[in-house]
C-alpha positions as CSV (number, residue, x, y, z in Angstrom):
1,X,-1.0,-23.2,-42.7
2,X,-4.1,-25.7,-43.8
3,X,-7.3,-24.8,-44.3
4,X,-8.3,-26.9,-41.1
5,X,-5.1,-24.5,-39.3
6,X,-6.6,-21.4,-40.1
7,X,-10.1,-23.1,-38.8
8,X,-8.6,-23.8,-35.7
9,X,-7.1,-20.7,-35.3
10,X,-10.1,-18.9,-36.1
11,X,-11.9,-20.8,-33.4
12,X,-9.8,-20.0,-30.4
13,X,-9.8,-16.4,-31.3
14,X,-13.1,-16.0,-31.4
15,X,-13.0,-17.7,-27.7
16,X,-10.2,-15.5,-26.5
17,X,-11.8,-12.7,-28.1
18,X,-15.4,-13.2,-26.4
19,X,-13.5,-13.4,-23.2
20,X,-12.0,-10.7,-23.4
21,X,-14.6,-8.4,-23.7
22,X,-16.3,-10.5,-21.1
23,X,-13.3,-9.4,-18.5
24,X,-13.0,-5.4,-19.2
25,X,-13.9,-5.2,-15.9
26,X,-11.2,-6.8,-14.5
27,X,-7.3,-5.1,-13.9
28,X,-5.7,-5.8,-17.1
29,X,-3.1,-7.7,-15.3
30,X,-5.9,-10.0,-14.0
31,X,-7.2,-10.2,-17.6
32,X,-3.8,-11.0,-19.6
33,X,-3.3,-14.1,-16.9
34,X,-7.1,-15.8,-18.0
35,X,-6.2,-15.1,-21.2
36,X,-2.9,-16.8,-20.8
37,X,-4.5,-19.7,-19.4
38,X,-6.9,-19.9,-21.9
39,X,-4.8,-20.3,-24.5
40,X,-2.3,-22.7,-22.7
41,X,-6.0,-25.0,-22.5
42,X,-6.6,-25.2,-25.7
43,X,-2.8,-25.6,-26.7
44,X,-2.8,-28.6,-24.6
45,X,-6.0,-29.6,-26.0
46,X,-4.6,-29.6,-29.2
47,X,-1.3,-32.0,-28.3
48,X,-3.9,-34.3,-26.9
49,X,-5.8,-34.3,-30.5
50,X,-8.9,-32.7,-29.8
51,X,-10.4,-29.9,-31.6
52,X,-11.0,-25.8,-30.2
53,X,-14.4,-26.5,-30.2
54,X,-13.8,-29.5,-27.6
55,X,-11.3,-27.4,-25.9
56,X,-14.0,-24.5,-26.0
57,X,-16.8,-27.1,-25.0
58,X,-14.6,-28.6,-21.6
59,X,-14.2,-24.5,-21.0
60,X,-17.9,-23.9,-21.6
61,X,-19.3,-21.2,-23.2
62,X,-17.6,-17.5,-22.8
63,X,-20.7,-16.5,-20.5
64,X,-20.2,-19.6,-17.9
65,X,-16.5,-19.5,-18.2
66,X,-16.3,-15.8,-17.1
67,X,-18.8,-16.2,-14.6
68,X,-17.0,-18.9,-12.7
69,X,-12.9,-16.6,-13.4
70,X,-14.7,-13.9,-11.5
71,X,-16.6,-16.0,-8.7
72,X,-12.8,-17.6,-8.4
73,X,-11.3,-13.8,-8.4
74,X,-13.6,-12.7,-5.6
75,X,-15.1,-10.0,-8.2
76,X,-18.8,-9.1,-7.1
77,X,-20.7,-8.5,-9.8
78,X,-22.8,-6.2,-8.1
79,X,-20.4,-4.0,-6.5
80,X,-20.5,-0.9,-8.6
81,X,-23.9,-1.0,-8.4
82,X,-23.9,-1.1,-4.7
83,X,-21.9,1.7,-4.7
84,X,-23.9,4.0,-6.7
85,X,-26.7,3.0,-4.2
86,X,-24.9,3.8,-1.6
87,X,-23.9,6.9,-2.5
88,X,-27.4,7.9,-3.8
89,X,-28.9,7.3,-0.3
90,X,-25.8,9.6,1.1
91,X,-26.9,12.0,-1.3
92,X,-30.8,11.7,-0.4
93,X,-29.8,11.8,3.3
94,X,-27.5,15.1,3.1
95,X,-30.3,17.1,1.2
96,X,-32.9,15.8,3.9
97,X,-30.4,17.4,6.2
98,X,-29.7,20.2,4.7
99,X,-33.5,21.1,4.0
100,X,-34.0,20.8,8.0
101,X,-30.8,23.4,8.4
102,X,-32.1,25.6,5.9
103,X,-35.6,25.8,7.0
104,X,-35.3,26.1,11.2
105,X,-31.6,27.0,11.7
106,X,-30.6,29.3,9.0
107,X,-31.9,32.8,8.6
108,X,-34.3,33.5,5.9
109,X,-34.1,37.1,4.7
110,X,-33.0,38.1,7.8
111,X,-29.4,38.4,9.5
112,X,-28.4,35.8,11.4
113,X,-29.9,34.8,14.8
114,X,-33.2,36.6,13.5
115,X,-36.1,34.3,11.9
116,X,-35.4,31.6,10.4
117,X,-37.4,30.3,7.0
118,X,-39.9,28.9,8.8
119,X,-41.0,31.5,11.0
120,X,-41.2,33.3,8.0
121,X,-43.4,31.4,5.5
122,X,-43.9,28.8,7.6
123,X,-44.0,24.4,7.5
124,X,-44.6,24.6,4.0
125,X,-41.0,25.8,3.1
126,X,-40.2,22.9,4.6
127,X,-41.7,21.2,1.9
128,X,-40.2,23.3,-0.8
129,X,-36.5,22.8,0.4
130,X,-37.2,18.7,0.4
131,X,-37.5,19.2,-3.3
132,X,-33.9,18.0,-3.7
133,X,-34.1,15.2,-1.6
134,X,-36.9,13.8,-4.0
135,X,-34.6,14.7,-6.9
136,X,-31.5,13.0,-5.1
137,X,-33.8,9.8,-4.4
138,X,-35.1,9.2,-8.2
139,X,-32.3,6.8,-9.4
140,X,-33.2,4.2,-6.2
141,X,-36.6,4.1,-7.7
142,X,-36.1,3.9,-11.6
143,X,-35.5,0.4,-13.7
144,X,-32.1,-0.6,-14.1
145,X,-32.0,0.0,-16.9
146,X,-32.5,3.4,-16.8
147,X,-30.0,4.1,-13.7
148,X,-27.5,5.5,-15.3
149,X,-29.3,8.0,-17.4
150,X,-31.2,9.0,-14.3
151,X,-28.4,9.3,-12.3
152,X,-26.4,11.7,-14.2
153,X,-30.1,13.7,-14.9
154,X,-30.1,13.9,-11.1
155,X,-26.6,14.9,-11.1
156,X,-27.0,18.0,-13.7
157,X,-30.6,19.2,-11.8
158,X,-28.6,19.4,-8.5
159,X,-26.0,20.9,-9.2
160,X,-28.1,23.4,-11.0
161,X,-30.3,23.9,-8.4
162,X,-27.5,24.2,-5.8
163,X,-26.8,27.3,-7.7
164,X,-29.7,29.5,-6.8
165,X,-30.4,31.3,-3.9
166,X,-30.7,29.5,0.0
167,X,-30.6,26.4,-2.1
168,X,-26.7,26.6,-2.6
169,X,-26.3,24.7,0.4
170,X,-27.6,21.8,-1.5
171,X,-23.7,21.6,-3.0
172,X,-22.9,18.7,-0.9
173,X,-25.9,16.9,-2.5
174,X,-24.5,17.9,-6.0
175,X,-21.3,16.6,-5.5
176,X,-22.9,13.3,-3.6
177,X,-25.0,13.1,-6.8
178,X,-21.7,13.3,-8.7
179,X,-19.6,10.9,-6.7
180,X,-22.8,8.0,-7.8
181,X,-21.8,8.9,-11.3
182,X,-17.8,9.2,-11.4
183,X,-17.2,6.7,-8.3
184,X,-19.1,3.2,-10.1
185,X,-17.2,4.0,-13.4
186,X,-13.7,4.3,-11.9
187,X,-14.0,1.4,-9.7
188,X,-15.4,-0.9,-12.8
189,X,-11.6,-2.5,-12.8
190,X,-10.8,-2.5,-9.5
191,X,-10.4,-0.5,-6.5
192,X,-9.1,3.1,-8.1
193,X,-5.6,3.4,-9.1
194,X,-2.8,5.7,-7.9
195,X,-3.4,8.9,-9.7
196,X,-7.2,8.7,-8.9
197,X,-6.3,8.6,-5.4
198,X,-3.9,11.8,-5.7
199,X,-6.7,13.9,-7.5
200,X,-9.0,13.2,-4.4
201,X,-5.9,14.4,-2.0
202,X,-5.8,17.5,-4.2
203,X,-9.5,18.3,-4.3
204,X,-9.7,17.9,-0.5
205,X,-6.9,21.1,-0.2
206,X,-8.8,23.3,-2.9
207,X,-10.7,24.7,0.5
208,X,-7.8,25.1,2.9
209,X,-5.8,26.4,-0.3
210,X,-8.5,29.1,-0.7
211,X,-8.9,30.1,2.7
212,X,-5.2,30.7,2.9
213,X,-5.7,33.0,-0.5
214,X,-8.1,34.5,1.0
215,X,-6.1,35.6,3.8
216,X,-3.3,36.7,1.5
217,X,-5.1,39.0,-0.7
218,X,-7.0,40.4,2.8
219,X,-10.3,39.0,2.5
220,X,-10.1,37.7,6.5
221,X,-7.3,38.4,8.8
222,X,-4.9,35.8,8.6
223,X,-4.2,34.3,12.4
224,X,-2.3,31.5,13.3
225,X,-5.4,29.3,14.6
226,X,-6.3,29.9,10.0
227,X,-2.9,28.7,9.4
228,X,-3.2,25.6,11.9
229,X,-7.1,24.8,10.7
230,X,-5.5,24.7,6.6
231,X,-2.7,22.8,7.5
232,X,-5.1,20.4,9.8
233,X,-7.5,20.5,6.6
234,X,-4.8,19.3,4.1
235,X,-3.3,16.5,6.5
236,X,-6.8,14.9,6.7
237,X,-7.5,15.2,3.3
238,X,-3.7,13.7,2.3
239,X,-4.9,10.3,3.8
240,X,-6.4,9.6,0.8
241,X,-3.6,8.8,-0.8
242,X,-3.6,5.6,1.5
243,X,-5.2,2.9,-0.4
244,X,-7.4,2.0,2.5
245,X,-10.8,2.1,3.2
246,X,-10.3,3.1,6.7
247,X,-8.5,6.2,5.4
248,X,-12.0,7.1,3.7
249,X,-13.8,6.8,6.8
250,X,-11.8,9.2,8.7
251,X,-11.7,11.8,6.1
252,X,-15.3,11.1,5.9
253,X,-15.5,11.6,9.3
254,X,-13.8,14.7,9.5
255,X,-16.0,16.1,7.1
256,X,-18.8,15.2,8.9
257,X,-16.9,17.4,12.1
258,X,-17.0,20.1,9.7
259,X,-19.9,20.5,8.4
260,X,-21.9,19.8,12.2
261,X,-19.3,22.8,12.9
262,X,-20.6,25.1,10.7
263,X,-23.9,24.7,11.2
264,X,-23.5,25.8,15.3
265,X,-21.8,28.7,14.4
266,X,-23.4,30.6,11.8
267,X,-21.7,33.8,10.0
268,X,-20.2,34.9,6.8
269,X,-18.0,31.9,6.4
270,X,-21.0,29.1,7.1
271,X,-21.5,28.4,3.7
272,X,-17.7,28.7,2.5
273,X,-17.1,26.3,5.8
274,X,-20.1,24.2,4.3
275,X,-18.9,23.4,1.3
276,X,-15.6,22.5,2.9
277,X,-16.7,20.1,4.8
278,X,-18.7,18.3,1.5
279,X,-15.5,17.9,-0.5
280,X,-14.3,16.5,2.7
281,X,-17.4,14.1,3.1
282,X,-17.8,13.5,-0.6
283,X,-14.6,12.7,-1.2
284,X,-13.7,10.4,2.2
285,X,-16.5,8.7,1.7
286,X,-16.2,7.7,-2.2
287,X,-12.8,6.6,-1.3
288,X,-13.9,4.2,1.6
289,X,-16.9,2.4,-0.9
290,X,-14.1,2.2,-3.4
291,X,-11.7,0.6,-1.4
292,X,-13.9,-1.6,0.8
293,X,-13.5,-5.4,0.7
294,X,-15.2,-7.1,-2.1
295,X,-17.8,-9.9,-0.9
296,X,-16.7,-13.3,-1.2
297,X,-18.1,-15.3,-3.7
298,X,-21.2,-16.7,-2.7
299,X,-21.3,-20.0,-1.0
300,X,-17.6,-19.7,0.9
């Protein structure tokens, strides 16, 4: 090979090479194709005499060349990002609503159907349970560029706070919080692949797998109406196996069923039933942002 060969050379891989990291966020069978038609340009380029840098020129630079493959793709840029905002608001919403069930429908340090927090210590515990709401909200307010760091701050101070006392309803904001860190990263590529899918089936029967545990070992007496309500439990939650947003929704919506349940018939099992229904929500709706339908490029 001649100097001017290896010069050549050099030149396209640099190209291919700039593109390439330029497309990580593509599948990788969407990335091998560009690739593959990259280099068929500048071959081409090349039995028509002209040089890689013409060939790179007629491309134009890596930035504006995989600007226009996405816009072609139907990639949004912006998608991820949308769907950690969307998921942050979920998760500023469900401790907004949890605060309100906590402070004027659950029992403070009472049993239940006695006073509830407020009548205890009154509208200013109100104020107190918001405090994860505000947490929750932080990464919809910081710079971009620090949204990530925030986000997973948010995600570790929730989940820590969902551990101490009345607060502990405040899971389903933790794992919300979570979801706007995990969700973003796995959909980077694409909509989430086949095993991701599977692992969110499997997390939605943890609960119905416990519960039936729990009737095992005696913890609850096991009736047919438990048996029906797990198997019910694990149907739902194996739809989201179906690559679908709709399949999201409905889970979603189930756990939304489920948690409205729990909160109109308090008892021993309210938060156990609470923390149902957020693996139900959490994980129905991360599935349906995931799988919904990319914007069009704009201008089409």
């Amino acid at each position: 090979m001649t100097e001017r060969d290896t010069m050549n050379a050099n030149a396209e891989d640099t190209y291919l090479r700039d593109v390439g990291k330029r497309l990580r966020t593509l599948t990788a069978d969407q990335r091998a194709a560009v690739l593959d038609d990259v280099r068929a340009h500048f071959a081409d380029a090349a039995d028509a005499g002209r040089s890689p840098e013409q060939a790179a020129e007629s491309l134009g630079d890596p930035a504006q060349f995989t600007e226009r493959v996405r816009a072609e793709l139907g990639h949004d840029a912006g998608r991820t990002d949308r769907m950690r905002r969307v998921l942050q608001w979920l998760a500023t919403g469900a401790a907004v609503f949890t605060a309100m069930f906590v402070s004027f429908v659950w029992p403070g340090d009472t049993l239940p159907g006695l006073d509830t927090q407020v009548d205890q210590y009154g509208f200013g515990i109100v104020l107190l349970n918001l405090i994860p709401a505000l947490v929750a909200a932080l990464p919809l307010l910081v710079p971009a560029r620090a949204r990530t760091a925030t986000t997973v701050a948010v995600a570790v101070v929730l989940t820590v706070l969902s551990l101490a006392g009345t607060t502990t309803f405040h899971t389903l904001t933790a794992m919300l919080a979570w979801a706007a860190v995990v969700v973003p990263v796995i959909a980077r590529r694409g909509r989430p692949a086949a095993g991701w899918r599977i692992t969110g089936a499997a997390l939605t029967a943890v609960p119905a797998l416990l519960g039936i545990l729990g009737g095992l070992v005696g913890s609850w007496d096991m009736e047919v109406s438990s048996l029906l309500w797990s198997g019910g439990f694990i149907a739902v939650g194996a739809l989201i196996a179906v690559p679908r947003a709709w399949a999201g929704a409905v889970v979603t919506a189930a756990g939304v069923a489920v948690l409205v349940m729990s909160t109109l018939d308090l008892g021993m099992l309210t938060l156990g039933i609470w923390w149902a229904g957020g693996v139900l929500f959490t994980v129905g709706v991360s599935h349906a942002v995931a799988h919904a339908r990319p914007r069009p490029p704009a201008g089409e």
